[in-house]
C-alpha positions in Angstrom: 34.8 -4.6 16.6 31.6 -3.3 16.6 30.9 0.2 14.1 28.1 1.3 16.6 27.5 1.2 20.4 25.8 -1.9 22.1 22.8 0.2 23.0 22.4 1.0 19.2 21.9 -2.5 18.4 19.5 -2.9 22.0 17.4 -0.1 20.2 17.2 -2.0 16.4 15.9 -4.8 18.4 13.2 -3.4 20.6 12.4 -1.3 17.6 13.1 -2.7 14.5 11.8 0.5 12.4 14.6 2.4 14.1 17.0 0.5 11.8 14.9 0.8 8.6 14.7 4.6 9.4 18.7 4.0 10.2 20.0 2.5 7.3 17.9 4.1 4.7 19.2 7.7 6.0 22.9 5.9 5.5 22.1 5.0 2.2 20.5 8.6 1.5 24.0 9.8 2.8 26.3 7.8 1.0 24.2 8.4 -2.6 23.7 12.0 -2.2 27.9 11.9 -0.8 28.7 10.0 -4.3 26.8 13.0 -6.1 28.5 15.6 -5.3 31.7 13.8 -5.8 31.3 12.6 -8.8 28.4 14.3 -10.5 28.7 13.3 -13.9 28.7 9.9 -13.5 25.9 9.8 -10.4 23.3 11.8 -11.1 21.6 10.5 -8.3 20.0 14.4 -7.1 19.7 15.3 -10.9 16.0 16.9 -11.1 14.5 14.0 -13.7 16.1 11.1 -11.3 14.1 12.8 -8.2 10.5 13.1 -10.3 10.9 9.6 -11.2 12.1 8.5 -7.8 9.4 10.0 -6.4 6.8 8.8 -8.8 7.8 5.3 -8.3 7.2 5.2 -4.7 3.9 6.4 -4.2 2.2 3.6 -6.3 3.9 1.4 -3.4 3.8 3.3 -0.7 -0.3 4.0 -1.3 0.0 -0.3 -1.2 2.1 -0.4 1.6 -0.7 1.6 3.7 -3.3 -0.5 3.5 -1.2 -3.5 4.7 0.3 -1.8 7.5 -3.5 -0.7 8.8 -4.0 -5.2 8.2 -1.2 -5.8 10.1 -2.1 -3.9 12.8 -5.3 -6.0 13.1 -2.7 -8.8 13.5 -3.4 -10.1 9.8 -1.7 -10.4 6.1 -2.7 -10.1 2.6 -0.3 -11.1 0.2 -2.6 -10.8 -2.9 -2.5 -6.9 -2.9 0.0 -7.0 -5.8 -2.4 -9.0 -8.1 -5.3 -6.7 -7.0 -3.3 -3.7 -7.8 -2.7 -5.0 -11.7 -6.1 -6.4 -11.9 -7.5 -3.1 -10.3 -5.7 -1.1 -12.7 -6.7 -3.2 -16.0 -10.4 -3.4 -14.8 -10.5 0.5 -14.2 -8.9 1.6 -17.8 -10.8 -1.2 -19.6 -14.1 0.3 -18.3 -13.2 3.9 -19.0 -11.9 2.7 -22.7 -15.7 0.8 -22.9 -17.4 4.6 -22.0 -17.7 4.7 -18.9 -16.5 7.8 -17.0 -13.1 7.5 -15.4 -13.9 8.4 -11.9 -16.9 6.0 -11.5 -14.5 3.4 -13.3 -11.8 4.8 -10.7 -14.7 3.9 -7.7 -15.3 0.3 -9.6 -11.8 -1.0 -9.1 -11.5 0.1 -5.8 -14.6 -1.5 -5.3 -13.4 -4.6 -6.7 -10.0 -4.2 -4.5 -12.5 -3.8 -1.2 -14.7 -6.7 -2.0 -11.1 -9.1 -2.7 -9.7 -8.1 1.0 -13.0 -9.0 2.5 -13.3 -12.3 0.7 -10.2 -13.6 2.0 -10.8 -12.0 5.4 -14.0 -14.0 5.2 -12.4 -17.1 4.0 -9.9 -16.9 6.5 -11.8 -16.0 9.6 -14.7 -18.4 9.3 -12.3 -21.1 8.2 -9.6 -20.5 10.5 -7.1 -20.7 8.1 -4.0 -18.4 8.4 -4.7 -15.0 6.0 -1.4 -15.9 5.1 -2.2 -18.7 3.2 -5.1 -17.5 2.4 -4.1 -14.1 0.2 -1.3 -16.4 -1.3 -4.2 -18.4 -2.7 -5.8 -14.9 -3.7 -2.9 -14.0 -5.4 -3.1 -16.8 -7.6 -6.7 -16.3 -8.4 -6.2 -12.6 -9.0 -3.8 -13.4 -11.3 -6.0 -15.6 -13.3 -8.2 -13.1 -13.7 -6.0 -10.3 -14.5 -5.2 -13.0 -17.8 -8.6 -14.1 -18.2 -10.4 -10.5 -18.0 -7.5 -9.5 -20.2 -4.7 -11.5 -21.5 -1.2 -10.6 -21.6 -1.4 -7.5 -23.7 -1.2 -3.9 -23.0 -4.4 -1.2 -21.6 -4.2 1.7 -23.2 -6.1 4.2 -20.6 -7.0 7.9 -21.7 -9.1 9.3 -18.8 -10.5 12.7 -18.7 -8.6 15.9 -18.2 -10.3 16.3 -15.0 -8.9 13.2 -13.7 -5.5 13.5 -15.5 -5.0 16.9 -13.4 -6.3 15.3 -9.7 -3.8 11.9 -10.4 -1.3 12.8 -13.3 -0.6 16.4 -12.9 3.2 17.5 -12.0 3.6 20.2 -9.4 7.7 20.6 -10.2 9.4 17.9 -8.8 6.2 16.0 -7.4 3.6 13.6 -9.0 0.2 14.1 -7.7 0.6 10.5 -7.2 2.8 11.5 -4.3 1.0 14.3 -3.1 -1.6 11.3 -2.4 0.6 9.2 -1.0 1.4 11.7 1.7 -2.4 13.1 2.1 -3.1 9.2 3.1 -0.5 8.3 5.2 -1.4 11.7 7.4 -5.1 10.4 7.1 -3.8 6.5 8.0 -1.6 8.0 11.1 -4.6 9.9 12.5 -6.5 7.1 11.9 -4.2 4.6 13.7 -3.2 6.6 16.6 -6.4 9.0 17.1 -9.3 7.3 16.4 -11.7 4.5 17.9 -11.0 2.2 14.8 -7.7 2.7 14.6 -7.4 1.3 19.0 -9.5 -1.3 17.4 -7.1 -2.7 15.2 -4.3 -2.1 17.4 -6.7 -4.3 20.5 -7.3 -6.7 17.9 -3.7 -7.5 16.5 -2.1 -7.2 19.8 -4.3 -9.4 22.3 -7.7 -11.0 20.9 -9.0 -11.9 24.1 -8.9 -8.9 26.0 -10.1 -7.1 22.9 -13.0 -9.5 22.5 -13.6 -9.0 26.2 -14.2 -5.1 26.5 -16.4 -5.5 23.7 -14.7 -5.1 20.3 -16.0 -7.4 17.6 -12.7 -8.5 16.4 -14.6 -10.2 12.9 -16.0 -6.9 11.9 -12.8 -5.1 12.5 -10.4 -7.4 10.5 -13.1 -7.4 8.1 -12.7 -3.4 8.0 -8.4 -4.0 8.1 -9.1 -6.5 5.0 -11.2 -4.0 3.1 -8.2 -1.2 3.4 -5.5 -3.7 2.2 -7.4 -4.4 -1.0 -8.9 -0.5 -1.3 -5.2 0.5 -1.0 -3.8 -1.4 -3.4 -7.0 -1.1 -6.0 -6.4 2.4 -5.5 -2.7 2.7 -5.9 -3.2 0.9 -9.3 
């Protein structure tokens, strides 16, 4: 017997973020419902759970942003998590060597950029499936997250300027989140009202009649690439 109406499940289908958006509310429900019945023991809304609930998603969620803009284009990049830790390491290796922390900031996401448009490059004039392509990146980012670095720890002590724009606390939410949010309003306006953002939806839904009212579909994966691996330098 079915728990919810046959339209329900029509709905899931045609839109499968319906269901995410579906059964992450029911698990919302059922952990804040186990809260308040047993509040000792699930201290799921306690006020130190939320702040590192919420600080834990942002890092991914910044990520997640740049692959959805790439997957729009009709593309993948499965190196962004090796971009992210290489990314990171680059960026408080150069600000422990002197250099300041927001030009070292602007170097790893440089660095991020420049990895998405390689294998957007490699995959476009090769025509070889970005799939394959970024998990080859994401062995090769890996390698040189250990050859830059090794295996042992960063220590990373930027300035107080840039501690209170990216590790500040406004009560229960990390400036980490509060950029999270300030990018995914920029990536929706982006996406759904600008030129670009038609661009990468004409490009990842039908190639050929986006190649024939003009778009040049190279330069605008190229662009989709270069978010991926901004996104994720930047999130690291």
């Amino acid at each position: 017997m079915r728990l919810l109406p046959q339209s329900t499940f029509q709905t899931f289908r045609a839109q499968p973020e319906s269901a995410i958006l579906f059964f992450f509310v029911l698990v919302q429900i059922v952990c804040v419902a186990a809260t308040l019945l047993f509040p000792e023991e699930f201290r799921y809304l306690s006020e130190p759970n939320i702040q590192v609930l919420l600080k834990s998603i942002a890092p991914l969620g910044i990520l997640a942003l740049g692959v959805e803009v790439l997957m729009v284009a009709g593309e993948f990049d499965l190196s962004v998590g090796a971009v992210f830790t290489f990314a990171a390491i680059l960026t408080a290796s150069l600000t422990e060597a002197g250099m300041p922390a927001f030009l070292a900031l602007f170097a790893g996401i440089a660095v991020g950029m420049f990895a998405g448009v390689l294998n957007g490059i490699i995959s476009i004039q090769f025509s070889i499936p970005s799939f394959i392509v970024s998990l080859g990146g994401m062995l090769v980012w890996k390698g040189a997250t250990l050859l830059y670095h090794g295996a042992t720890s960063q220590m990373f002590r930027p300035s107080s300027a840039f501690d209170a724009i990216f590790g500040s606390q406004l009560w229960l939410l990390h400036a980490s989140f509060i950029w999270f949010f300030i990018l995914a309003i920029a990536c929706y306006f982006l996406l759904h009202h600008h030129k670009l953002g038609n661009h990468f939806f004409a490009v990842g839904g039908n190639l050929g009649a986006a190649t024939a009212i003009g778009i040049n579909p190279t330069r605008v994966k190229l662009i989709a690439f270069a978010f991926a691996g901004g996104f994720a330098a930047f999130a690291g």
